[in-house]
C-alpha positions in Angstrom: 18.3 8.4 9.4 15.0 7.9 7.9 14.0 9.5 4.9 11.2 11.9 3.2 9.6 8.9 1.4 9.2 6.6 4.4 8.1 9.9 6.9 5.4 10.2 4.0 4.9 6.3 4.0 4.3 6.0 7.8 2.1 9.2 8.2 -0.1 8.3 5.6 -1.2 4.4 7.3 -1.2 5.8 11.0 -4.3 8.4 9.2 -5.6 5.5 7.2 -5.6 3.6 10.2 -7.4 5.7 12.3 -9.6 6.6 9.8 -10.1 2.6 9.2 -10.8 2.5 12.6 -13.2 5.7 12.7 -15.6 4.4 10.1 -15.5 0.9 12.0 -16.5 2.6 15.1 -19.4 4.8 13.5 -20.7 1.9 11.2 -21.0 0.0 14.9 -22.4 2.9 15.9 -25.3 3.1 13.6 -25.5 -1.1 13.3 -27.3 -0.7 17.1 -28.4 -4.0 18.8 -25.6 -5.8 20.8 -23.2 -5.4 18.7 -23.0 -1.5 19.3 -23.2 -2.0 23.2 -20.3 -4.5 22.9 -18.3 -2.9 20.5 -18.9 0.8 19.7 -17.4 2.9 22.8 -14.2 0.2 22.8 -13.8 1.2 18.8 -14.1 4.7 19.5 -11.2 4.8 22.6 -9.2 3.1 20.5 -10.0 5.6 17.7 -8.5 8.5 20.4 -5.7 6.7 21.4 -4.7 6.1 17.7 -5.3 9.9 17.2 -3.0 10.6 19.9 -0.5 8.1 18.9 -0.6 10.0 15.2 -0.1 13.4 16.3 2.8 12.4 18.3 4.4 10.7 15.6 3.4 13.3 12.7 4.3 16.3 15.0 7.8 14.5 16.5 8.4 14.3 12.3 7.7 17.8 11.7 10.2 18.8 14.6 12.9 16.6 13.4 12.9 16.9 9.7 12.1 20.6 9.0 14.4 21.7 6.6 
């Protein structure tokens, strides 16, 4: 089974990805010009899917390994 340390490893990166992936998005955002028509609403659905993704994962752990 997997254990505490890796749960812990694995939940922090999918919230420092999404959060990598949230500033990128806003930065965009706020850059304006071309490069926020191109770039900013594709950041930002990838920002909810990653959210989504995250809360499955972290809420699937929290099912699975409450002691």
């Amino acid at each position: 089974m997997i254990s505490g340390i890796l749960v812990k490893i694995i939940s922090i990166i999918l919230l420092i990805v999404v959060g990598i992936v949230l500033i990128l998005g806003i930065g965009t955002l706020f850059k304006g010009g071309e490069t926020s028509k191109k770039y900013s609403n594709k950041l930002m659905q990838l920002r909810v899917l990653l959210q989504f993704i995250a809360i499955i994962v972290l809420v699937s752990f929290a099912y699975f390994f409450k002691n």
